[in-house]
N, C-alpha and C positions, 0 to 999 in steps of 0.2 A: 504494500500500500504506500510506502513512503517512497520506494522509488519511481510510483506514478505520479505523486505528488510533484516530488525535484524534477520530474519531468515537465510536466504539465503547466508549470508558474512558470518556467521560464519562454514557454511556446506559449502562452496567453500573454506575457509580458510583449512578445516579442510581435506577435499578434496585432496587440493596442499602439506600440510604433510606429507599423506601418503603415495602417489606418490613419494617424499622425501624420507624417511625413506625405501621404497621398493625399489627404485633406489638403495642405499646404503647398502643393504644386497645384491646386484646380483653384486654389486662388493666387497664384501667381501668373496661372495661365489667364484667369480672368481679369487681370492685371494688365494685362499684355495686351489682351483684346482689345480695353476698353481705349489704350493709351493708342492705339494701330486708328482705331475710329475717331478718339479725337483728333488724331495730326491730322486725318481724310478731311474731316469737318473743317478746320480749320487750312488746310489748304484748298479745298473748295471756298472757302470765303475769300483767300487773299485773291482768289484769282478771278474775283466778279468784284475784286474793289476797286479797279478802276470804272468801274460803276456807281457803284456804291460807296464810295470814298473811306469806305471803312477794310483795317489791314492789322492786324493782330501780329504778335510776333509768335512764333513757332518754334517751343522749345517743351523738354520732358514734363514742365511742372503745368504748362497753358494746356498739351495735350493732353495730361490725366484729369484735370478741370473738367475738359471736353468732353470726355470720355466718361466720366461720372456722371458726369451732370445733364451732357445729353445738350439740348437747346437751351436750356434756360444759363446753362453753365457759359455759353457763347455768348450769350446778352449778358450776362453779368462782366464779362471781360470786356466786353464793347464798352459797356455804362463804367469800369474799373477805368479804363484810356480817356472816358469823355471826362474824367473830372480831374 
């Protein structure tokens, strides 16, 4: 009984790890995603601002903005420049 036991703790431990460790890639992957769609969003903008005279700058911290936040995240960096 006891050496199913010292079996057993250590393949449950090891178990709950990796479950760990896999959680934390499907949000780093969703990390990724979101920052890939804000740069898109925001180079879709610069490139109808000679239109619209509005031109954001494009770097890691405006895309994950972007990418969170979706539309409202882009207006808020628009109205962040206007003032």
């Amino acid at each position: 009984m006891e050496s199913i036991l010292t079996l057993a703790i250590p393949v449950v431990i090891g178990l709950l790890v990796v479950k760990l460790l896999l959680s934390q890639i499907g949000c780093l992957w969703k990390l990724v995603v979101n920052g890939v769609s804000g740069f898109i969003c925001l180079w879709l903008l610069n490139m109808i601002s000679a239109y619209t005279g509005i031109s954001l700058e494009i770097n890691l911290v405006t895309c994950l903005f972007t990418g969170f936040l979706g539309t409202p995240g882009i207006i808020l960096l628009v109205l962040g420049q206007m003032m």
